[in-house]
C-alpha positions in Angstrom: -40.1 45.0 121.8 -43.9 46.1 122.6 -43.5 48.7 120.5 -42.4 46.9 117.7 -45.2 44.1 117.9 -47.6 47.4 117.8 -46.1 48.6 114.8 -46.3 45.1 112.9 -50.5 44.7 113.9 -51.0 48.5 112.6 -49.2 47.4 109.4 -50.9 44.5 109.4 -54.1 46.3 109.9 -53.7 49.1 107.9 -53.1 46.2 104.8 -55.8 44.5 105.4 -58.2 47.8 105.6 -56.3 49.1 102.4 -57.2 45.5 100.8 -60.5 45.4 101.5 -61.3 49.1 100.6 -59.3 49.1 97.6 -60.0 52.1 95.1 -62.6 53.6 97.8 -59.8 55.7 99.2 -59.5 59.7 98.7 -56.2 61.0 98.8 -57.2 64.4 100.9 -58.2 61.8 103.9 -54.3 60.0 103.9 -53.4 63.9 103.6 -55.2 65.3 106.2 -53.9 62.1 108.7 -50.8 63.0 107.6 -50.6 66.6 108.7 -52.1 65.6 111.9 -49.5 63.1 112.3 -46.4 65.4 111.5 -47.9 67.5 114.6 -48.0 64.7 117.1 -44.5 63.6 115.7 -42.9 67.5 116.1 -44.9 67.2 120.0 -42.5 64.2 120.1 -39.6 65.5 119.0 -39.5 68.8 120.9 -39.4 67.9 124.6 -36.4 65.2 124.1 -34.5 68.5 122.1 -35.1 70.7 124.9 -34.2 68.3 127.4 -30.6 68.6 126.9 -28.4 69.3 129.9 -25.4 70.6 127.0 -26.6 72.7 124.3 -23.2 73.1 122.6 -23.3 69.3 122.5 -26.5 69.1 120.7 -25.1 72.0 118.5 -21.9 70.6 117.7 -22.9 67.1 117.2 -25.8 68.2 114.8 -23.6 70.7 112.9 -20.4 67.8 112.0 -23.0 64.8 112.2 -25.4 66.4 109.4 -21.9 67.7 107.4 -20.6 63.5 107.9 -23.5 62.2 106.5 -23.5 64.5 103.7 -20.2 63.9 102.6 -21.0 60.2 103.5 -24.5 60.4 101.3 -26.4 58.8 103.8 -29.7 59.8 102.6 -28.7 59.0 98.8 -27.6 55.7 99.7 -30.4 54.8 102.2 -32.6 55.7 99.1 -30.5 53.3 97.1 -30.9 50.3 99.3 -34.6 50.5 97.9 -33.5 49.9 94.3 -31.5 47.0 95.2 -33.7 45.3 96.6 -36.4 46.0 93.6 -33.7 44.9 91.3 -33.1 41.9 93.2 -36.5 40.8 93.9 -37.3 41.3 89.6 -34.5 39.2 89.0 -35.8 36.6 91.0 -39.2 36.2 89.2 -42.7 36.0 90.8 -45.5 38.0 91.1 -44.2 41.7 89.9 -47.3 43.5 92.4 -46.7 41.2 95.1 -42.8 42.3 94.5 -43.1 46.1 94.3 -45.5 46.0 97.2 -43.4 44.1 99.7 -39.9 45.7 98.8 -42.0 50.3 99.1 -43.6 48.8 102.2 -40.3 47.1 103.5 -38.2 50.0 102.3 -39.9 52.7 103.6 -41.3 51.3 107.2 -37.2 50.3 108.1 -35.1 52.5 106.4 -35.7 55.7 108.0 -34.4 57.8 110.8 -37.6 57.2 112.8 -37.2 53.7 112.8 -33.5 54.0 114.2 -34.2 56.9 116.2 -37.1 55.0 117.9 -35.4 52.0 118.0 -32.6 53.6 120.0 -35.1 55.6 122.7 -36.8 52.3 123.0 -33.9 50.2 124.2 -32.1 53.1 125.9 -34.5 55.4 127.6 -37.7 52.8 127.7 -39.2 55.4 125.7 -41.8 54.0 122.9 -43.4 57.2 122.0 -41.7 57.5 119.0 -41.9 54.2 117.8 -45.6 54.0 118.6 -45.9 57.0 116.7 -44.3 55.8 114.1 -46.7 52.6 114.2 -49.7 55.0 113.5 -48.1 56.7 110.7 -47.0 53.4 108.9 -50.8 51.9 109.7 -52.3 54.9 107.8 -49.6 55.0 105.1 -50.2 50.4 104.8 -53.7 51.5 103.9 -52.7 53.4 100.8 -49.7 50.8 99.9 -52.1 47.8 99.9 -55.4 49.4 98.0 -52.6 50.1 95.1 -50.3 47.8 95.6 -51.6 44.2 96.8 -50.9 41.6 99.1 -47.3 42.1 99.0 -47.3 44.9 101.8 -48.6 43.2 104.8 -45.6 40.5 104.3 -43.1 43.4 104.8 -43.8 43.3 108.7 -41.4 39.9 108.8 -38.0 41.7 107.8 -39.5 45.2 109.9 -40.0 42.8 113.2 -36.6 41.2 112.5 -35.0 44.7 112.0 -36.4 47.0 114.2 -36.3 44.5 117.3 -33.5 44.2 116.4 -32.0 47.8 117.2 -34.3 47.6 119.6 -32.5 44.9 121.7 -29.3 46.1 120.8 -30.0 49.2 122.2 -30.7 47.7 125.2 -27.6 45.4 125.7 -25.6 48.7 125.0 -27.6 51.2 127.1 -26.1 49.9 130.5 -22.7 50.6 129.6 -23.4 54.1 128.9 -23.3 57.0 130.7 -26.2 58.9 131.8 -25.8 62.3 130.3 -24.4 60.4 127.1 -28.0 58.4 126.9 -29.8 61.8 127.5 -27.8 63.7 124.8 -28.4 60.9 122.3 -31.9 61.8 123.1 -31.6 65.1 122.8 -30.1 65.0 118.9 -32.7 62.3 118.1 -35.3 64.5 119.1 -33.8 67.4 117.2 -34.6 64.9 114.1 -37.7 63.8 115.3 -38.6 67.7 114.7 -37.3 67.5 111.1 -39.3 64.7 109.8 -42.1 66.6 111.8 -41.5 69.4 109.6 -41.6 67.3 106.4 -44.4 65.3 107.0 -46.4 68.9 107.5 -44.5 69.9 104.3 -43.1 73.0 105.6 -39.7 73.3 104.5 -39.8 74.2 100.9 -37.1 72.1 100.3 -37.1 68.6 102.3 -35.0 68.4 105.0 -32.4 65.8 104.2 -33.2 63.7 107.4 -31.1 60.9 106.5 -28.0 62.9 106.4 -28.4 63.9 109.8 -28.1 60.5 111.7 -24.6 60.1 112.5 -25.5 62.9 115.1 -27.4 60.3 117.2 -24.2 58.8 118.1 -21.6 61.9 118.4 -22.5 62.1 122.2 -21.0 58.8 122.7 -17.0 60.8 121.2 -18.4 64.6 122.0 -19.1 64.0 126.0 -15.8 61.7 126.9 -13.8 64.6 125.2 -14.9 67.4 126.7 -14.5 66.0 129.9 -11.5 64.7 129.3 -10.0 68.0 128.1 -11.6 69.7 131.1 -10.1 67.7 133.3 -6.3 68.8 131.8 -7.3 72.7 131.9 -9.1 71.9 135.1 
């Protein structure tokens, strides 16, 4: 849960700079962070890919994981969770800039594959390098939400606590009933994800890699290993 508590006083931060500097802020300084912070994300990403004990699990997970979630739409509906919630909140009434400032930030600091990725290495692994990460990046990108967008963004760190400890602790009930090399092949995939939103935060890929569509990979490990031992053990 630290890492969580350090991503909701960045946000909180962040807003609060973004508020009090508002209209003072060039866009090549959030650009410039940003590129810095797609490297440090890839740096992240990289050693839990490589770490893999099974490289045809990592391979075969990623290749029917990404094709699931693109028949499922993942991305398309994560993206359509956002216009729910705006629809929702307009219906209701109130401020309209406190609205469309607390349902971006909201959207876009918990529905992502960082968040669950994070979440996951977090309670599994006691790893909070990615979620820490994630915490700067979402600090930086709070600053630009807030200086356009109001006091609605730093309230978006209630339902990003709530849901992001959340995985978090879930994560964590789970983990002990897992195998090792299932655990350490979750992080593997993950990590091969963490690369991709590397990638896109650097704005390499001419077209953005579809990040979303790649999550159900994270949890092939858990069908993948069983199987192949299990079928090992009848040719064995």
């Amino acid at each position: 849960m630290i890492a969580t508590v350090v991503n909701v006083v960045l946000v909180l931060i962040g807003s609060f700079l973004g508020l009090a500097f508002k209209g003072k802020i060039k866009p090549g300084f959030i650009d410039s962070l940003g590129i810095a912070m797609g490297l440090c994300v890839l740096g992240i990403g990289i050693p839990s890919m490589i770490g893999t004990n099974d490289t045809l699990c990592v391979v075969a997970c990623m290749a029917v994981g990404t094709l699931l979630g693109e028949a499922l739409r993942i991305e398309d509906r994560l993206a359509g969770i956002g216009d729910v919630l705006k629809r929702k909140m307009a219906r209701s009434g109130g401020n309209d800039r406190f609205t469309e400032g607390f349902v971006n930030a909201t959207v876009l600091f918990c529905v992502g594959a960082m968040a669950i990725n994070g979440s996951l290495e977090a309670g599994l692994n006691h790893n909070y390098g990615i979620l820490i990460s994630k915490s700067v990046i979402d600090g930086v990108t709070s600053i630009t939400f807030a200086s356009t967008m109001g006091i609605g963004v730093p309230f978006c760190v209630i339902p990003l606590f709530l849901y992001q400890g959340g995985l978090t602790l879930l994560a964590q009930f789970v983990g002990p009933y897992l195998q090792d090399a299932v655990i350490q092949e979750m992080s593997a995939v993950g990590g091969s994800i963490i690369v991709a939103i590397g990638m896109n935060m650097m704005g390499l890929p001419k077209q953005k890699i579809r990040v979303g569509n790649m999550l159900p990979a994270i949890f092939l490990p858990l069908v993948y290993l069983p199987l192949t031992q299990f079928v090992g053990g009848l040719l064995g």
